[in-house]
Structure formats: C-alpha cells, structure tokens
N, CA, C and O atoms as a DFTB+ gen file, in Angstrom:
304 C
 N C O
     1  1     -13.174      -7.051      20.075
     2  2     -11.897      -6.545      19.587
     3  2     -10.788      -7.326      20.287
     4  3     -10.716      -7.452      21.510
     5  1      -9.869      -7.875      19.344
     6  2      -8.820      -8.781      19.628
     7  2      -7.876      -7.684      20.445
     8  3      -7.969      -6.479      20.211
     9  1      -6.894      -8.266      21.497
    10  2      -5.798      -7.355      21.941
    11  2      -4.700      -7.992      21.707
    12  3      -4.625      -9.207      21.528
    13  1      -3.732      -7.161      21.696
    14  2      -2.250      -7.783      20.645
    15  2      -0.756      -6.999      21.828
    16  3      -0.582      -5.881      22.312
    17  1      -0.046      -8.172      21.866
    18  2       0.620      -7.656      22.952
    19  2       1.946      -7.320      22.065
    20  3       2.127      -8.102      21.131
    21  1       3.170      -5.977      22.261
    22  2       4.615      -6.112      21.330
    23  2       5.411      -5.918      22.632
    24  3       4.966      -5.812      23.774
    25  1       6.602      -5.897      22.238
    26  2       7.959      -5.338      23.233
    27  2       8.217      -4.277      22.380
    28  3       8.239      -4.454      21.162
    29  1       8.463      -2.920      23.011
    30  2       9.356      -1.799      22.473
    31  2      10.063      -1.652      23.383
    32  3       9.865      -2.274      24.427
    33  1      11.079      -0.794      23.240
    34  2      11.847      -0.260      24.183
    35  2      11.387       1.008      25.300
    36  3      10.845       2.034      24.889
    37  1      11.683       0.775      26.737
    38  2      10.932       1.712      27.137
    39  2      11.288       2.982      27.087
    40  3      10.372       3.561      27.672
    41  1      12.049       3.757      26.750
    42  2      12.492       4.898      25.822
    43  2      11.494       5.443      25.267
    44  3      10.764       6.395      25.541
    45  1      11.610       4.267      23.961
    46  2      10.291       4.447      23.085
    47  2       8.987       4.746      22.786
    48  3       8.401       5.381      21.909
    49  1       8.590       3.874      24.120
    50  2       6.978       3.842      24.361
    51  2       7.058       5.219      25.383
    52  3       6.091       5.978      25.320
    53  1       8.000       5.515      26.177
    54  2       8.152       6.558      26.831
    55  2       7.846       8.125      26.009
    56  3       7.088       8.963      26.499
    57  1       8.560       8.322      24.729
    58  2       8.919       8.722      23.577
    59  2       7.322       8.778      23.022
    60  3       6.704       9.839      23.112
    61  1       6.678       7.552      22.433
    62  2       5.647       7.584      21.828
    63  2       4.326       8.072      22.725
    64  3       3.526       8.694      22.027
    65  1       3.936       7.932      24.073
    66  2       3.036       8.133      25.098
    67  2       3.459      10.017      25.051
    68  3       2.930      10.623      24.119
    69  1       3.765      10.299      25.377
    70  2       4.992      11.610      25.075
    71  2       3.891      12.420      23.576
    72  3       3.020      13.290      23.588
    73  1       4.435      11.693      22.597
    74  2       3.635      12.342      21.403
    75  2       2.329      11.980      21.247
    76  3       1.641      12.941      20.902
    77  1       1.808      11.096      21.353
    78  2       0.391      10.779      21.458
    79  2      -0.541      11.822      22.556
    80  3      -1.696      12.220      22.411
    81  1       0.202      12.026      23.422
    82  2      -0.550      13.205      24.158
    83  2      -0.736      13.876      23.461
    84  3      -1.820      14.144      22.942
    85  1       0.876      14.578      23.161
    86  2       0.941      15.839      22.372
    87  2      -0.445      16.502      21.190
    88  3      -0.788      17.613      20.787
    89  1      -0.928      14.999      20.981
    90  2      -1.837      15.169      19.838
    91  2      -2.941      14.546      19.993
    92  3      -3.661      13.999      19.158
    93  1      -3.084      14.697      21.553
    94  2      -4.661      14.229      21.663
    95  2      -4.987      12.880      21.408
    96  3      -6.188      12.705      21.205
    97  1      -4.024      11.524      21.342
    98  2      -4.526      10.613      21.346
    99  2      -3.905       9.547      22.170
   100  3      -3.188       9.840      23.126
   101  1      -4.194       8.128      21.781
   102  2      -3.020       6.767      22.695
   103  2      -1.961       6.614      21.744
   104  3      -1.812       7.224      20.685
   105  1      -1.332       5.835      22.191
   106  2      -0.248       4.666      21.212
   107  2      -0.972       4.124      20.782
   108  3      -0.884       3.990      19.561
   109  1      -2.028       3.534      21.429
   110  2      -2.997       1.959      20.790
   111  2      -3.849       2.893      19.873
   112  3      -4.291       2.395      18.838
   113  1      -4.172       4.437      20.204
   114  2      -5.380       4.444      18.634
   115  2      -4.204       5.291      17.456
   116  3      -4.389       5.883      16.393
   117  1      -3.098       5.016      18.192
   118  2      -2.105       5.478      16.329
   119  2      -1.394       4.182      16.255
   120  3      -0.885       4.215      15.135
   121  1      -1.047       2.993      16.841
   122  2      -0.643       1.977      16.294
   123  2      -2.326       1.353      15.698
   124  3      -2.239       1.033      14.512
   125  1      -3.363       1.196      16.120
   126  2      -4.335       0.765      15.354
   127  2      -4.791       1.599      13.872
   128  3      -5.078       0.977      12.850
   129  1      -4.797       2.904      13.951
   130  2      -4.555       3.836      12.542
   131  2      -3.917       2.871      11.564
   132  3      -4.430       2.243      10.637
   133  1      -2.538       2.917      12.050
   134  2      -1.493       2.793      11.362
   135  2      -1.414       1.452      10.526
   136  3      -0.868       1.204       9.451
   137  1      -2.390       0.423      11.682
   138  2      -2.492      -0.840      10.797
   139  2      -3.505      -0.887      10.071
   140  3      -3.352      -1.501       9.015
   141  1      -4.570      -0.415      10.283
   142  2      -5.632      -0.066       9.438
   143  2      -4.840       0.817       8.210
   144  3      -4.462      -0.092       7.471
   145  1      -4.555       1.617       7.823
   146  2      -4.361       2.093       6.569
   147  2      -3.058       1.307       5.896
   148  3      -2.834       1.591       4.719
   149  1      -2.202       0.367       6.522
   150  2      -1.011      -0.127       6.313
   151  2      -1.685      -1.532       5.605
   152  3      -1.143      -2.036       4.621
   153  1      -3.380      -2.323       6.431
   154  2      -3.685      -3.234       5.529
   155  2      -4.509      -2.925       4.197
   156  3      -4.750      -3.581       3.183
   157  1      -4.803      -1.775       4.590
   158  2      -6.096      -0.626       3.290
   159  2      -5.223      -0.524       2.329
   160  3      -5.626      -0.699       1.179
   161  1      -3.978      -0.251       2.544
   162  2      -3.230       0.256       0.892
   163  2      -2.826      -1.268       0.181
   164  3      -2.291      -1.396      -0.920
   165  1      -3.247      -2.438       1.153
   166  2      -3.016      -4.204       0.123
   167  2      -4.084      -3.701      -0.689
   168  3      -3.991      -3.129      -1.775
   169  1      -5.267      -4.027       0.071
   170  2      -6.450      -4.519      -0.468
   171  2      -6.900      -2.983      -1.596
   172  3      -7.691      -3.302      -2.484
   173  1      -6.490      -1.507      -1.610
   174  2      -6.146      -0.473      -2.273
   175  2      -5.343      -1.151      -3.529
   176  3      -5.907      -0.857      -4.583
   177  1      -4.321      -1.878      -3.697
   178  2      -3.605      -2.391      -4.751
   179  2      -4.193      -3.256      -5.238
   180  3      -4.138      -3.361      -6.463
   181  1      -5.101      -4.348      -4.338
   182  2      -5.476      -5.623      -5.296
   183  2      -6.729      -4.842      -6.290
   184  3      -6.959      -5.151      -7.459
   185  1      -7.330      -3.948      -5.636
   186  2      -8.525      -3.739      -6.122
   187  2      -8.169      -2.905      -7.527
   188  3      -9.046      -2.710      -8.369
   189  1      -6.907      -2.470      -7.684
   190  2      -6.420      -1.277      -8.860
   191  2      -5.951      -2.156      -9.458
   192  3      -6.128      -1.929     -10.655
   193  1      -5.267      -3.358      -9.258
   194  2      -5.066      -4.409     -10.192
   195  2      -5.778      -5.213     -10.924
   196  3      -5.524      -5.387     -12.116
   197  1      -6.886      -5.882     -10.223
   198  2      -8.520      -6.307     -10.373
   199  2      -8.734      -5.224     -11.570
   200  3      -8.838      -5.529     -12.758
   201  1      -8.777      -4.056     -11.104
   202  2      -9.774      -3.056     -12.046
   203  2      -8.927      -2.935     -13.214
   204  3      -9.610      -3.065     -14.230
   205  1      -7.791      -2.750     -13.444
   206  2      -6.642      -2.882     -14.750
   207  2      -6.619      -3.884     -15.442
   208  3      -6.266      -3.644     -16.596
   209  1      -6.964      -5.454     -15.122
   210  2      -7.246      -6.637     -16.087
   211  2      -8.327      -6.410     -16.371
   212  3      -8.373      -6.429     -17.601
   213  1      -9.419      -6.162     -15.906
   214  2     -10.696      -5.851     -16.210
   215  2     -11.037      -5.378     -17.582
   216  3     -11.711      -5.917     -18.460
   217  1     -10.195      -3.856     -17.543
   218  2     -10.318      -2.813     -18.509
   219  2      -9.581      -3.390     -19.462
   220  3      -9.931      -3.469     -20.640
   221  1      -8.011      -4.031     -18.769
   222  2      -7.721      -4.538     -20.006
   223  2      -8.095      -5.604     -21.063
   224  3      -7.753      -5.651     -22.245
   225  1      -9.068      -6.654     -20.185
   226  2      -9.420      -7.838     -20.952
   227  2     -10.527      -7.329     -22.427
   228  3     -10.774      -7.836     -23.521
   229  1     -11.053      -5.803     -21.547
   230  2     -12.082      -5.114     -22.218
   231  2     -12.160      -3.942     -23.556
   232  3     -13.101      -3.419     -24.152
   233  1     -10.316      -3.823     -23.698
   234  2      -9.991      -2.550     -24.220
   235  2      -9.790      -3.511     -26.006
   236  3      -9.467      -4.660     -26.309
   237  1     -10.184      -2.285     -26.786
   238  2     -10.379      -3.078     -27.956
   239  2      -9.065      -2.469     -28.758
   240  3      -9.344      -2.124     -29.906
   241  1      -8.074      -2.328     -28.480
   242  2      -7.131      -1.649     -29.124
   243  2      -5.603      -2.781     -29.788
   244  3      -5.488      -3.998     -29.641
   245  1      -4.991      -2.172     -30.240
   246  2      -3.929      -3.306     -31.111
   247  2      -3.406      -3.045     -30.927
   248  3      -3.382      -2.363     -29.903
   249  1      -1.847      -3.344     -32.007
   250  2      -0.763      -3.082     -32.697
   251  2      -1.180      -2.534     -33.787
   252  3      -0.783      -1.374     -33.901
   253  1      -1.834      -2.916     -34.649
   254  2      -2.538      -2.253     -35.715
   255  2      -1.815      -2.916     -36.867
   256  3      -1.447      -2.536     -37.979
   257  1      -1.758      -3.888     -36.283
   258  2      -1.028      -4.842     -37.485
   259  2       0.501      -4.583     -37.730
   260  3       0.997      -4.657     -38.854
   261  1       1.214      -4.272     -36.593
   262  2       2.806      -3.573     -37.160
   263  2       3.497      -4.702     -36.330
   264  3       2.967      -5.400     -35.466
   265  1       4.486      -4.730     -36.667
   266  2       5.521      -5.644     -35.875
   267  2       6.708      -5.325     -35.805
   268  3       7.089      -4.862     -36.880
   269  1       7.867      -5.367     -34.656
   270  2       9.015      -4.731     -34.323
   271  2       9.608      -6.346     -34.369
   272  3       8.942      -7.369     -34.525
   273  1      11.062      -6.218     -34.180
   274  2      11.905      -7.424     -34.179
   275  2      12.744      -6.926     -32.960
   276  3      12.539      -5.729     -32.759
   277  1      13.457      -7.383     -32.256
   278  2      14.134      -7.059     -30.665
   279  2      14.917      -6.129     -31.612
   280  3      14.936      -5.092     -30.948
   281  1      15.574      -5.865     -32.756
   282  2      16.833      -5.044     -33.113
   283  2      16.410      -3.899     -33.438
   284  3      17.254      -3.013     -33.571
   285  1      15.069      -3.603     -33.645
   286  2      14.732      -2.515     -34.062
   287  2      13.761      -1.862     -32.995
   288  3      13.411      -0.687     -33.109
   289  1      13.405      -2.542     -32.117
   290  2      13.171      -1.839     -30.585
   291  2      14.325      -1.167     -29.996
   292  3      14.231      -0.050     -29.487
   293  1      15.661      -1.984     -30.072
   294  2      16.834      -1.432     -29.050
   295  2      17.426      -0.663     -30.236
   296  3      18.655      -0.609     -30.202
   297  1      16.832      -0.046     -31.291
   298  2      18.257       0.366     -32.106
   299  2      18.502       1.746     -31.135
   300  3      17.788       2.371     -30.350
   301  1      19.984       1.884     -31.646
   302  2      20.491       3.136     -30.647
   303  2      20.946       4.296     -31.806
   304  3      21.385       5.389     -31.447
C-alpha cells in the first residue's frame, strides 16, 4: 500500500482527528473511503455508459417512418 502525503491546515486536521474519533475511526481510513467511492462512481459511470450503447446498438426500435422539420419541433 502506497502512502500519500497532503498539507491541511492544522485547525483542520485538528477538527477532522476530533470527528474521526467521534466515530470510531482515522482521517486516513475516511480520506481512503472517500477516495475509494470518489474513484467507484468514474468507473460506476463508464460502466452505465458502456451498458447504454450496448442496449442501444441492440434496441430495434425507430421513428416509424415519420419525420419532423426544426419548425415543427419548436412550434410554440
């Protein structure tokens, strides 16, 4: 396991050590959480995108033969 060094303010980390007790854990296992689900929701999107061309390359559906012209999409 790689280690990763930041600057916060010591307030902060004062502040964050502070709540991490509070709840039974470190800074380092809620800043590691935090990047773990912060890189999970990319690879969460590529995979829902992946799966949406998929379906779409696969979906057998039309227009049904109709056609709009831009003036009759925007009529108001």
């Amino acid at each position: 396991m790689a280690n990763l060094t930041i600057s916060v303010d010591d307030e902060l980390l004062r502040r964050a050590r502070v709540r991490a007790a509070q709840l039974g854990t470190s800074v380092n296992a809620v800043l590691r959480e935090y990047m773990e689900t912060w890189v999970g929701q990319d690879e969460g999107r590529e995979q829902a995108i992946r799966s949406l061309l998929r379906r779409s390359a696969r979906a057998r559906s039309g227009r049904g033969g109709r056609t709009w012209s831009r003036d009759d999409l925007h009529a108001r």
